[in-house]
C-alpha positions as CSV (number, residue, x, y, z in Angstrom):
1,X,126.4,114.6,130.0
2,X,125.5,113.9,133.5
3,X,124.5,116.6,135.7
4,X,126.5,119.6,136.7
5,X,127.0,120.7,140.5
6,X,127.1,123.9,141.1
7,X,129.2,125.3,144.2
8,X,130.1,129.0,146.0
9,X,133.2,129.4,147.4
10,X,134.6,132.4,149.4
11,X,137.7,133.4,151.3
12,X,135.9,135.1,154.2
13,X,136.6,138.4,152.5
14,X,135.9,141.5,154.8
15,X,132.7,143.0,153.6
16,X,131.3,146.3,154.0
17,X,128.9,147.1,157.0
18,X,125.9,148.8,156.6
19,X,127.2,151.9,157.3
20,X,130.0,152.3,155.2
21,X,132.7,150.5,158.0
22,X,134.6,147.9,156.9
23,X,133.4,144.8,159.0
24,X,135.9,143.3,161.6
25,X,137.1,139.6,161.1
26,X,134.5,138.3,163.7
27,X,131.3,140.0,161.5
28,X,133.2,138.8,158.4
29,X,133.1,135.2,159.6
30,X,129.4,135.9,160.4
31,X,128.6,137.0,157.4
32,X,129.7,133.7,155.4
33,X,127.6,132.1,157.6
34,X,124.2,133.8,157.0
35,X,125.3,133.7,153.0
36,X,126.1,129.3,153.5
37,X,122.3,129.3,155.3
38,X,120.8,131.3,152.2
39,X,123.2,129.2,149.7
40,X,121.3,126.0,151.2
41,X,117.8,127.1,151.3
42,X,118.4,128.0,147.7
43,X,119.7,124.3,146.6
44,X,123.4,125.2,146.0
45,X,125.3,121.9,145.8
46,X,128.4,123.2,147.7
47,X,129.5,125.6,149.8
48,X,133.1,125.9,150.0
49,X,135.3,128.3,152.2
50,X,139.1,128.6,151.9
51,X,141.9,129.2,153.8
52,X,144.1,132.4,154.1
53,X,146.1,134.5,156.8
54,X,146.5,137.5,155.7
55,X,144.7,140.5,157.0
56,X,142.1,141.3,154.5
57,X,140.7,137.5,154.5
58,X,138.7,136.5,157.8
59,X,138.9,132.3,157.4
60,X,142.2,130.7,158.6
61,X,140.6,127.3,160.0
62,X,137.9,126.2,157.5
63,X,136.6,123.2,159.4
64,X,135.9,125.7,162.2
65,X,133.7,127.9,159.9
66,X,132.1,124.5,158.5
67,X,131.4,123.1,161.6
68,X,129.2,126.2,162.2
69,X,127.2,126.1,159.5
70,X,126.8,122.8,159.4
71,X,124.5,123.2,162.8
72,X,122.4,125.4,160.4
73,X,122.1,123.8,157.1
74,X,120.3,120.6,156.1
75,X,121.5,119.7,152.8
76,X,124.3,121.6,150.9
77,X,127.9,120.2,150.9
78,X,130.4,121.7,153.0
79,X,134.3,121.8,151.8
80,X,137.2,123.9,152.2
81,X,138.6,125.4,149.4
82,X,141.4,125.0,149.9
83,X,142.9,123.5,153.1
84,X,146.8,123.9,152.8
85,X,147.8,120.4,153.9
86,X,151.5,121.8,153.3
87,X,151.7,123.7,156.6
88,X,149.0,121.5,158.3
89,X,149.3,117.9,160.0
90,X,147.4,115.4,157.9
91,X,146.2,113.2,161.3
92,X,144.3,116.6,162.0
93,X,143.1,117.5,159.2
94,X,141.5,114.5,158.9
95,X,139.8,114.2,162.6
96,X,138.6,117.8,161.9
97,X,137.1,117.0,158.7
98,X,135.8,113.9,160.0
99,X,134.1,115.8,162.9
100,X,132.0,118.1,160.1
101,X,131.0,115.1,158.5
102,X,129.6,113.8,161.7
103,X,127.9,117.6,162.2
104,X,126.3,117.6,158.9
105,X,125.6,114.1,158.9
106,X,128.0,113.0,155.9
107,X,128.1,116.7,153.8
108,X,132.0,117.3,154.4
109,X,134.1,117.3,151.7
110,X,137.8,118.4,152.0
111,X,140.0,120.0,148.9
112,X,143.3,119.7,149.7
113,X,145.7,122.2,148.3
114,X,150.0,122.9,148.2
115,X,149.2,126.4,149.2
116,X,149.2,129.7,146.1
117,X,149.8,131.8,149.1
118,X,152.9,131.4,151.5
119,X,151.7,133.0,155.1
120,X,151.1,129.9,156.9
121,X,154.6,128.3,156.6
122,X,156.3,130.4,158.9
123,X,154.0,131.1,161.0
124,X,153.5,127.4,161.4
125,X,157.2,126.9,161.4
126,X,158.1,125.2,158.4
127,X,160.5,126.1,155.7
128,X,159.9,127.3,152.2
129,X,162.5,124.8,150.2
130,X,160.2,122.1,151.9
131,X,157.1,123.5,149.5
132,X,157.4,120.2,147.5
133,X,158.1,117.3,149.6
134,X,155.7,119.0,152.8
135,X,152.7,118.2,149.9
136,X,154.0,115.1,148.6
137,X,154.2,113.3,152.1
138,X,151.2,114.5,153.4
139,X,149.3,113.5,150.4
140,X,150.8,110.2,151.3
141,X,149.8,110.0,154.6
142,X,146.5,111.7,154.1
143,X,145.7,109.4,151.6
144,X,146.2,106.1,153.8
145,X,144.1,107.9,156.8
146,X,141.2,107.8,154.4
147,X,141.4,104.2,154.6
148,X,139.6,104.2,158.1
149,X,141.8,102.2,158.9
150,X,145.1,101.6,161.0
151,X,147.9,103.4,159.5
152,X,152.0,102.5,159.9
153,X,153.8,105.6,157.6
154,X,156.8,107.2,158.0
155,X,158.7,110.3,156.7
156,X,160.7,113.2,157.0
157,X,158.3,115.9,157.9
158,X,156.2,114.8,160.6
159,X,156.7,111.7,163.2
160,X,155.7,108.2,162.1
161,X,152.7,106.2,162.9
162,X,153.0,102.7,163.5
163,X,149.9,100.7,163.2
164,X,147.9,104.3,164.3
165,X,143.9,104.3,164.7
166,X,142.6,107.3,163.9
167,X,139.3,108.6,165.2
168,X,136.6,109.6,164.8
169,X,135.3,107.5,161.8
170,X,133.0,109.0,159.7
171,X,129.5,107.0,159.3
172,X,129.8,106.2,155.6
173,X,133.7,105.2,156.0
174,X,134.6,107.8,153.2
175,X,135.3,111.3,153.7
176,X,135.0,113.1,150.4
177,X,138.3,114.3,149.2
178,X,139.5,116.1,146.2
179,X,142.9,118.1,145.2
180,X,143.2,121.8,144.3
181,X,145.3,123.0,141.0
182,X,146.0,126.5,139.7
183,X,149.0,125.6,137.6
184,X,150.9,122.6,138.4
185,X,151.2,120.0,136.0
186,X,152.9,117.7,138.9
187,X,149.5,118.4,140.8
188,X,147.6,117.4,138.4
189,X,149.6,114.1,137.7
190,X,149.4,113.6,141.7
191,X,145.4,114.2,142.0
192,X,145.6,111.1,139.7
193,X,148.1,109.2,141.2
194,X,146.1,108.8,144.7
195,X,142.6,108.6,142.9
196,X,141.3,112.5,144.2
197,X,138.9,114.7,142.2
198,X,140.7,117.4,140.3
199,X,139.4,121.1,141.5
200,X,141.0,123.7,138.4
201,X,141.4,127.1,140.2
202,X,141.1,129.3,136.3
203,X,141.3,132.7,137.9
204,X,142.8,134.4,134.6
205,X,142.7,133.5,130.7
206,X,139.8,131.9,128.9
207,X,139.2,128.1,130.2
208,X,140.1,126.5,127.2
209,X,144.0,126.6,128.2
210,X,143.1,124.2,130.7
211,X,141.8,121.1,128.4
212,X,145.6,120.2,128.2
213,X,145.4,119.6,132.1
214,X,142.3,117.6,132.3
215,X,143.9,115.5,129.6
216,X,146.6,114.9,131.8
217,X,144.7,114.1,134.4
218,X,142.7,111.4,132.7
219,X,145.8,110.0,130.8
220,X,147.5,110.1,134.3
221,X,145.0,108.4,136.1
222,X,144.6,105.7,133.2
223,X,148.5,104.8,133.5
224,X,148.3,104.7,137.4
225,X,145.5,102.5,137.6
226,X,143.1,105.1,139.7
227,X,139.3,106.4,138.8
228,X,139.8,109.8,136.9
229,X,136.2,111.4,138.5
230,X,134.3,114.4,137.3
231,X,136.5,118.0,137.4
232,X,135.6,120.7,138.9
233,X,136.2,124.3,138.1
234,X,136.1,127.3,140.2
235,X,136.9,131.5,138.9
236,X,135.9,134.4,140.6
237,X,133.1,136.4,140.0
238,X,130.2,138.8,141.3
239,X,126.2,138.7,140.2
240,X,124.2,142.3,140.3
241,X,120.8,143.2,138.7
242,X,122.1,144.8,135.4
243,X,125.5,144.2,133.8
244,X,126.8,147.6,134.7
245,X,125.7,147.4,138.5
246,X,127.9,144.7,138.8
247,X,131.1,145.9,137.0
248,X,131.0,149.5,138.2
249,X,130.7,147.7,142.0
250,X,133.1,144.9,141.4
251,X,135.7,146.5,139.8
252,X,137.0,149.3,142.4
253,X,136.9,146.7,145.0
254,X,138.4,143.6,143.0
255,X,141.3,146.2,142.3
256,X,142.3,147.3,145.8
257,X,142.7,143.3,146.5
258,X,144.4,142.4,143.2
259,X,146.7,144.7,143.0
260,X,147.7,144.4,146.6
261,X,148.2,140.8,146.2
262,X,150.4,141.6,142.9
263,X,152.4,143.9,144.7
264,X,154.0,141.0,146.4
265,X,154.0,138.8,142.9
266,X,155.1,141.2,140.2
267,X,151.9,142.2,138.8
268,X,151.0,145.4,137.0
269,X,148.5,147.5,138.3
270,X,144.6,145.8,137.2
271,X,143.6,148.8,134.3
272,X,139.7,149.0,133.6
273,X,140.3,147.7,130.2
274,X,142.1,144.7,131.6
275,X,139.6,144.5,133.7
276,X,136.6,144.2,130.9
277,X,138.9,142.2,128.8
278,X,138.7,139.4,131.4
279,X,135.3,139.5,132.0
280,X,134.5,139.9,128.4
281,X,137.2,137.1,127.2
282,X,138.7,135.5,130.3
283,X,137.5,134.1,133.3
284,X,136.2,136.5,135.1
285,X,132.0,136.3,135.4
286,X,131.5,139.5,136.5
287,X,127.5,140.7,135.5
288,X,123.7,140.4,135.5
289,X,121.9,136.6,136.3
290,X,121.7,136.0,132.4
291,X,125.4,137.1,131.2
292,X,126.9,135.3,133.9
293,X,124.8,132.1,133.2
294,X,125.9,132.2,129.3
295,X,129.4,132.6,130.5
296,X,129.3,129.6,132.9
297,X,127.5,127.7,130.5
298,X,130.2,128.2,128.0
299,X,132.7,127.3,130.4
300,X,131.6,124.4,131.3
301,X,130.8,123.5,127.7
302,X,134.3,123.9,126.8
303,X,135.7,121.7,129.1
304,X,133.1,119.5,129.8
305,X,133.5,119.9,134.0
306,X,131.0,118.2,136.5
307,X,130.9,121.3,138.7
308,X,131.3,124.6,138.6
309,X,132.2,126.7,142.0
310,X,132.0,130.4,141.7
311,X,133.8,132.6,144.1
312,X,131.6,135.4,144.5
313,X,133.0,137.5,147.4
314,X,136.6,138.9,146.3
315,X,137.2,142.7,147.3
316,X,135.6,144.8,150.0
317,X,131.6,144.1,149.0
318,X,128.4,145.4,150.5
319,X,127.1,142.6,153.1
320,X,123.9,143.4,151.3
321,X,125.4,142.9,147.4
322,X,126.8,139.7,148.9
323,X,124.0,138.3,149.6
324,X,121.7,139.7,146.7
325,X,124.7,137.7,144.6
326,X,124.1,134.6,146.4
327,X,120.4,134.9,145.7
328,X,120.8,135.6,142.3
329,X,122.7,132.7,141.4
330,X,120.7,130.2,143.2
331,X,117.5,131.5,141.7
332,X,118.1,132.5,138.5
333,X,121.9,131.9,137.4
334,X,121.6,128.5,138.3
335,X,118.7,127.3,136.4
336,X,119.6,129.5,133.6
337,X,122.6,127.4,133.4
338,X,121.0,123.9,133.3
339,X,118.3,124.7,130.8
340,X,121.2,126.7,128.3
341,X,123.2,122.6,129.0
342,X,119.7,120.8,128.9
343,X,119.9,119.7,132.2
């Protein structure tokens, strides 16, 4: 098996301050910061930061947040996770991400993504029915931009280019793309289609539902011609010292933001013994260095992925517990993980 990356990703989360307060959006953004410089002193592969805009999340322009730490790390990748291409113009997207790479000389890596959360077409003007055909054209045109070369595409979302330059270039002429999934079998069979990574976002259930989808991803990419690459996972999570330090400080906080969120969806409430449930069965790794490392081991096992991203920031956290988790995993989780794979 070759070997496994391993990857944190985080939504920007407001933490809690030292004295109790919840932290604005501006120490929130600070925060991921300080945790990406710790992540790359530690030798975490990738640091990955997504984007939301919604009140209780602080990152709405990843690349922003990457450029910064890029001007403060030397060696961990940098991605978003995800950038929602949807509601975004791909010309953009790409001179952004282009402009990290050239900041971290060559680290950026962008996951592109149709969106799981809604906010950002209206307030960028664009119409729900679109959700489908936004993605599929500007997968299109992102697609040909990574070319680095000059690009004539037309559509029905967004102007044409005719015979279009766009710059800057990065230095190794590739810029490191990949495609989100949480459910979509169409997303899956389109991450083939263009030759992109597959990133599995298995936020509920045990991983093993989601062989069928790396199967079709592999048979997909066979039929089309295209290089079905390594697949990456990423669930949520959250490391402590014992096993009960981290569910007795996870749960009330993961709670408040799940069951917000479900509000809007349908969801029932999050009970405690839903809660253990997942972290016992599902996909939730939620404890000390060692039971989190046998968990992630497992995972990875059963569906033999190249990386694994855990994103260890959901709910109203300690700054300080943030960081401790961070530690934790690059110390200890981390190398627990390779020797449990023989790596």
């Amino acid at each position: 098996m070759p070997d496994i990356e391993f990857g944190l990703d985080t939504f920007g989360d407001l933490p809690e301050t030292a004295s109790g307060a919840l932290a604005t959006h501006p120490e929130a953004i600070r925060q991921v910061v300080a945790e990406a410089v710790l992540a790359d002193q530690l030798g975490v592969d990738v640091f990955a930061v997504g984007e939301h805009h919604r009140p209780e999340y602080s990152i709405s322009t990843p690349e922003t947040v990457l450029a910064g730490i890029a001007t403060q790390t030397t060696r961990i990748r940098l991605a978003s996770g995800v950038t929602v291409l949807s509601s975004d113009d791909p010309v953009r997207v790409f001179q952004r991400f282009a402009t990290v790479d050239a900041l971290s000389n060559g680290r950026a890596e962008v996951i592109l993504g149709r969106g799981s959360f809604t906010e950002s077409f209206p307030l960028f003007g664009y119409d729900l029915r679109d959700y489908e055909k936004l993605f599929e054209e500007k997968i299109e045109l992102f697609s040909k931009l990574l070319t680095e070369q000059p690009v004539t595409w037309s559509g029905s979302t967004r102007p044409a280019l005719q015979n279009a330059d766009v710059y800057p270039k990065t230095t190794s002429g590739h810029l490191s793309t990949w495609v989100g999934v949480g459910g979509s079998p169409e997303s899956v069979v389109r991450a083939a289609k263009y030759g992109f990574p597959l990133m599995l976002a298995i936020i509920g259930g045990g991983p093993a539902r989601f062989a069928p989808y790396m199967n079709l991803y592999r048979r997909a990419a066979e039929q089309f011609g295209t290089t079905a690459h390594p697949i990456g996972m990423h669930s949520l999570g959250f490391i402590a010292d014992t096993d009960e330090e981290a569910r007795e400080m996870f749960f009330p906080r993961h709670k408040i933001v799940r069951d917000r969120i479900g509000a809007d969806r349908g969801w029932p409430p999050l009970s405690r013994q839903a809660f253990d449930e997942e972290v016992e069965h599902g996909s939730l790794y939620v404890g000390s260095p060692t039971t989190v490392a046998k968990k992630i081991a497992s995972a990875i096992s059963t569906l033999g992925v190249g990386r694994f991203d855990l994103v260890y920031s959901a709910g109203v956290l300690p700054m300080s517990a943030r960081l401790r988790a961070v530690e934790l995993y690059g110390r200890e989780v981390i190398p627990q993980v390779r020797e449990i794979l023989g790596h």
